[in-house]
N, C-alpha and C positions, 0 to 999 in steps of 0.2 A: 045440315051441320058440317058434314064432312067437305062441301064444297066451298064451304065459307071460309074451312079450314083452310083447304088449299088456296083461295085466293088470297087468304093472309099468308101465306108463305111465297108469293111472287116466284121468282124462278125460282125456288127449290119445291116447287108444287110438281111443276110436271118429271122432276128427278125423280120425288119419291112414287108417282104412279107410275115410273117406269121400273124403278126400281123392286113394288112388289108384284109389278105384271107382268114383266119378262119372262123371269128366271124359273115361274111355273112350266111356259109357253117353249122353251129353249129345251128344258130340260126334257121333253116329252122327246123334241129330235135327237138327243141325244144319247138318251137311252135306248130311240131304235137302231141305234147304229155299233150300240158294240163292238157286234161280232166283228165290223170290218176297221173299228178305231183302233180297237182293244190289241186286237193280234200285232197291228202294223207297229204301231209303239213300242209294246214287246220284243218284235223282232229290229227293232231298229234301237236296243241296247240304250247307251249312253246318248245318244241324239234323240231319241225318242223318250228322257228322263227331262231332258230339257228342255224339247219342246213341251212336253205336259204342264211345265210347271209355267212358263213362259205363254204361252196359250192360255191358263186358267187365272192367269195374273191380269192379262189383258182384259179377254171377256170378263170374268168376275167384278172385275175393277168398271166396268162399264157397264154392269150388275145385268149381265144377258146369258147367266148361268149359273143354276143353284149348285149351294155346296154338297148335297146326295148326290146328285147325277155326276157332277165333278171326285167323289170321293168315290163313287162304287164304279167308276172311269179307271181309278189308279188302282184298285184292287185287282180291278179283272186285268190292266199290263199287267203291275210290276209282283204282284202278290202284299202281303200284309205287311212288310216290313219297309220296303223300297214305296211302294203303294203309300202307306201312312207319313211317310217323307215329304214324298214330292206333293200330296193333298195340303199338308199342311205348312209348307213352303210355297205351295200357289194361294192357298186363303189368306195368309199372311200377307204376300206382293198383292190379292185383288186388293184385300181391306185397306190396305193403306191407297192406292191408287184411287177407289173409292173416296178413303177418307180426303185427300186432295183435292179430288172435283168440288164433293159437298163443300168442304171448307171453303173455295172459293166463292163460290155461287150461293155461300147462304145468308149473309151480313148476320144482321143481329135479330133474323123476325121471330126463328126458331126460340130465340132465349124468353126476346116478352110473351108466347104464347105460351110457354111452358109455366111460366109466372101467374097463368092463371089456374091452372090443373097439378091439385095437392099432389098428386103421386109423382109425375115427373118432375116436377119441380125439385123435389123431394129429394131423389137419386140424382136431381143437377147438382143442386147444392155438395149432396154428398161426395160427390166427382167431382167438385171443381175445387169445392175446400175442405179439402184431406191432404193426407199426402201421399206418396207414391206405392205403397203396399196394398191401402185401402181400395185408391184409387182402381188398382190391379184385379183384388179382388172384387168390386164392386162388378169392373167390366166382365169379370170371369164369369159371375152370376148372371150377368145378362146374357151372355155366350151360351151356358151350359145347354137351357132346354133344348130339347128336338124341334120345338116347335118357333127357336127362335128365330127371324124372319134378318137374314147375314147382312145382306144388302142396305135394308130400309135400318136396321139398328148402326151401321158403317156414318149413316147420312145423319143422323143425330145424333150419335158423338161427334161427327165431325163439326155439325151445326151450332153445339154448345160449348165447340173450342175446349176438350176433352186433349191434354198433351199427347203430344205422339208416343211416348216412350210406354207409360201403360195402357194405351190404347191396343199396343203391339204385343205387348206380352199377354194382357189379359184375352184378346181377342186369340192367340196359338192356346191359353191353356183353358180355353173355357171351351173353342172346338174342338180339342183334339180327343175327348172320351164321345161323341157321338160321330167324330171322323172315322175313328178306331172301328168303329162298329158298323161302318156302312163297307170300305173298306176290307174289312173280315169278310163280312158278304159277297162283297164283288170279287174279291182274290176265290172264294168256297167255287161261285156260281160259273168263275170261266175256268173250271177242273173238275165240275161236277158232272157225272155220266146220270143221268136223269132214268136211267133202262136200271141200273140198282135201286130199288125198293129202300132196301134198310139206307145206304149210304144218304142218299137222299133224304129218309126221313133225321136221321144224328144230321146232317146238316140245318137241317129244318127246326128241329129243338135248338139245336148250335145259334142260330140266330136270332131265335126269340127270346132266348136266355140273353143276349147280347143288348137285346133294344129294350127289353125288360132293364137292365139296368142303367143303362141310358135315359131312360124314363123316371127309374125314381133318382137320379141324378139332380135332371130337371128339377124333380116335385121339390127337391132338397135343397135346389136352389133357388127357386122361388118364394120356397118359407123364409132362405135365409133375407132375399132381398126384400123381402115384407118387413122383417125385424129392423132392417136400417132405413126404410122407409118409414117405420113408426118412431126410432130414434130421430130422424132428421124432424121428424113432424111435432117432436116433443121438443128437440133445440129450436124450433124459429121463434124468433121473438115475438111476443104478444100468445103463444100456448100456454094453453092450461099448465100447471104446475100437477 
């Protein structure tokens, strides 16, 4: 089934297997490296702000690094403030460069395959004939969870021809409560003395409290995108009354 999938998607078939193969596979190097990325950016101030954000625009956009390893990357330079900036001014520049490729490369196969599967179909319609606030929020909900997949979700808005403008907004406000939170982490873990007992352990509650509500963020948002997925399934014509 799934390969069938992809050869009905022609060249946007081998995008999205790259797209959710990568950014696992990238991110493992990425996070061995740290201690020697983390420092040098830090100590390189204001050039080191830009390249982060400039580097995560590119690779992201070319979907060859996940948004955790990218976001607990600007914790451990710049700390939680500078840190939560420049993550979510690099997911911004990947998604849209993302969004670019996809959109070029997808014609229209994404849209008749979606025409067959109620749920997406569902949240298309509701994205494409809304207007710009729904719009917004619809992208936000697909954003919210932890578990949701940046890159492959980048290549299906962009495939169902999803406007730029709330693609861009929804996409900064639906990552930036699980950016916040990785982030948090990574600014704690490159100031953390691991030889203190208690401090380590308040960090350790510190962060579980953190993805703890990140997670029912998620749960919050998927109940909501349920509900407009049942509206939309009640407007199409020929539904039940």
């Amino acid at each position: 089934m799934q390969m069938d999938w992809l050869r009905k998607l022609g060249p946007l078939g081998p995008l999205a297997v790259l797209s959710v193969a990568m950014p696992p596979i990238s991110g493992i190097v990425l996070l061995g490296t740290l201690h020697e990325v983390g420092p040098w950016l830090r100590a390189h101030d204001d050039i080191g702000f830009v390249l982060y954000i400039a580097a995560f625009t590119v690779l992201g956009g070319l979907a060859l690094l996940p948004t955790y390893a990218q976001s607990l990357l600007g914790g451990w330079a710049f700390g939680v403030a500078y840190g939560l900036a420049a993550a979510l001014a690099g997911f911004v520049g990947a998604a849209l460069v993302n969004y670019a490729i996809s959109w070029r490369v997808s014609g229209d196969r994404l849209e008749k395959l979606l025409a067959q599967h109620t749920r997406w179909n569902a949240v298309y319609r509701a994205l494409l004939h809304s207007g710009f606030l729904k719009a917004v929020f619809i992208i936000t909900l697909l954003r919210l969870p932890p578990n949701s997949p940046f890159a492959a979700t980048n290549l299906a808005m962009a495939a169902i021809k999803v406007p730029v403008g709330p693609f861009a907004l929804g996409t900064l406000l639906g990552l930036a409560p699980r950016t916040a939170a990785v982030v948090f982490v990574g600014a704690g873990l490159s100031q953390l003395d691991f030889s203190n007992r208690q401090q380590t352990g308040l960090f350790a509650a510190g962060a579980v409290v953190t993805m703890a509500v990140v997670a029912i963020l998620g749960w919050m948002a998927n109940r909501a995108l349920r509900r407009v997925e049942a509206a939309e399934g009640d407007a199409e014509p020929g539904a039940e009354a």
